[in-house]
C-alpha positions, 0 to 999 in steps of 0.5 A: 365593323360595318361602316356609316356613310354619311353623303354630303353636297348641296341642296340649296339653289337645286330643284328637288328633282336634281338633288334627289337625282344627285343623292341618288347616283352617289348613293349607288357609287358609294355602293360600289366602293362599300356594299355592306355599308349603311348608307346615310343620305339627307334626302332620305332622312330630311323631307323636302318641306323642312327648313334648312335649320331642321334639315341641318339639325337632323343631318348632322346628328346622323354625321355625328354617327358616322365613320366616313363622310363623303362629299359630292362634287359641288360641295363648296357651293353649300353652306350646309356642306362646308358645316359638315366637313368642318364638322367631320374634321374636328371629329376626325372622321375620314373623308372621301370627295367623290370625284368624278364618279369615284372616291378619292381621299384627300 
């Protein structure tokens, strides 16, 4: 089975440049770990005009899909974050922090 991982972190309160930037390099970390991975990103499934309301609705509709979720350091400042991995628990989908530019399970 090729696994679908959905990165999670924040967004909010950043420049479109470092979220983008941000979402992008833990892409390519996650890569490493899972090359044969479909990799599920908000900043490639969401647009940067969105509101949060839109953006989280189309986010976690590609959560609920997935079968591993990471979350980018910094995620406890998100709100939106902390909805998905309580959302990821109740769902009992694994979770992976990336720390430091690795993965790391909890």
């Amino acid at each position: 089975m090729i696994n679908k991982i959905y990165i999670a972190g924040k967004v909010t309160g950043l420049t479109p440049e470092q979220y983008h930037r941000n979402f992008d390099n833990a892409k390519e970390i996650v890569k490493l770990y899972f090359p044969e991975a479909e990799i599920i990103v908000p900043t490639d499934i969401c647009d940067d005009n969105w509101s949060w309301t839109q953006s989280m609705s189309v986010c976690i509709d590609e959560l609920w899909n997935c079968n591993i979720v990471v979350f980018m350091e910094g995620w406890e400042d998100s709100h939106g974050a902390s909805i998905e991995r309580k959302l990821a628990q109740k769902l009992n989908i694994p979770i992976l922090d990336l720390i430091n530019n690795k993965l790391i399970s909890k």
